[in-house]
N, C-alpha and C positions, 0 to 999 in steps of 0.2 A: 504494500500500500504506500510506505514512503517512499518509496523508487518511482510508483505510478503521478505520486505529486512533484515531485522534482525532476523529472523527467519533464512532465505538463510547463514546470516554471519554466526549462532551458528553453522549452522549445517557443514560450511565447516571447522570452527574453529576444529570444533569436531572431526571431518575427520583426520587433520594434526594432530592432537594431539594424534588419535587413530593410525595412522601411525608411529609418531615418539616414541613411545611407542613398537611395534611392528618389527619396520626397523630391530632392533638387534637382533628380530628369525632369520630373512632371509637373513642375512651378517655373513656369518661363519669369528671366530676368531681364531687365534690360541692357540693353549691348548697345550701343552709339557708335557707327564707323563714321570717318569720312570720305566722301567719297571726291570730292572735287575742292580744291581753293586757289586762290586766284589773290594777288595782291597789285593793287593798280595805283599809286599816286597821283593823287586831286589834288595841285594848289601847294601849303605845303602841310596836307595829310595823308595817310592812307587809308584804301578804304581796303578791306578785306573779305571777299566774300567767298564762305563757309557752306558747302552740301553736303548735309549729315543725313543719314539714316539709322533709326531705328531698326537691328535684326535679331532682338533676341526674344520678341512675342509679348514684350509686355510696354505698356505706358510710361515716360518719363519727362522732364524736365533738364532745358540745358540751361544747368546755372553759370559760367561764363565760360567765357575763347580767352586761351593763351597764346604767345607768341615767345619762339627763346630761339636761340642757334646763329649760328652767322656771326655778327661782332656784337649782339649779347651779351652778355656778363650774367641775368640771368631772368630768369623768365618772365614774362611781361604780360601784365592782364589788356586784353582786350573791351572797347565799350562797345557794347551798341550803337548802331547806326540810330540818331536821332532823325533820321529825313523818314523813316515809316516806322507804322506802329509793328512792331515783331513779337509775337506768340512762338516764344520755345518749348512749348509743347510737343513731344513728340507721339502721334499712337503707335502701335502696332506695325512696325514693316514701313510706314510712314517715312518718307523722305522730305527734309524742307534746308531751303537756300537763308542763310542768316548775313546780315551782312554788320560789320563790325567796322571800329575807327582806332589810329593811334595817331598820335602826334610823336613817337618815334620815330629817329631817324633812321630810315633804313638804307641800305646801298642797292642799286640797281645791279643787277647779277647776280646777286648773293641767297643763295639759298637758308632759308628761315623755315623751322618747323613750328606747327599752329596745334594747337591741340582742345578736345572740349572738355568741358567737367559736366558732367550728368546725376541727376539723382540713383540712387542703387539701394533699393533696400531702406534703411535708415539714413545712410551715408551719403557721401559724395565721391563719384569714382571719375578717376582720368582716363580719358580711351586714349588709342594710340597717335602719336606724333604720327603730324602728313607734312610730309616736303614743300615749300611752296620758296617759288623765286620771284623778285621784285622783278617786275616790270616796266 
């Protein structure tokens, strides 16, 4: 009889633990790539514009664009473009064009890496550095 209950305990121990291992295939999180950026100089700012996609199945928010690399020192917050209103909102699979400003000085040729900060969970997560050259 106590073999038949401790036996019952492993195997549901085993259950949850094979669950909680597993829970995180079947809960999409969200992923932010970029896909396209582009850095154009207006005047004497720049304007940077940012095509993210949403690919990991779930809803987020991009809370801001960075900028580092090239003659950097070191990484640099991006504003928003104040010429439209911009919803960084992202849904599901959901692609959208962001366009951002610096008054950083950058050099023409010089390759600069851009990157987003996205909501994740509780947190705030950095996707991956995109290459992007002044033009």
């Amino acid at each position: 009889m106590v073999i038949a209950v401790l036996l019952a305990v492993i195997g549901i121990a085993a259950v949850l633990m094979f669950w909680g291992m597993m829970s995180g295939f079947f809960t999409p999180q969200p992923k932010v790539i970029i896909e396209k950026a582009t850095i154009t100089k207006i005047g004497n700012k720049y304007d940077i514009s940012i095509t993210v996609r949403e690919t990991g199945g779930a809803s987020t928010q991009i809370e801001k664009a960075v900028i580092t690399g090239g003659d950097l020192t070191t990484e640099q917050e991006l504003s928003l473009s104040t010429a439209q209103q911009q919803d960084t909102t992202l849904s599901p699979g959901q692609s959208k064009t962001l366009v951002y400003e610096t008054t950083q000085s950058l050099k023409p040729g010089m390759t600069y890496y851009v990157a987003v900060y996205y909501t994740k969970g509780g947190g705030t997560e950095r996707g991956d550095l995109y290459p992007v050259t002044v033009r």
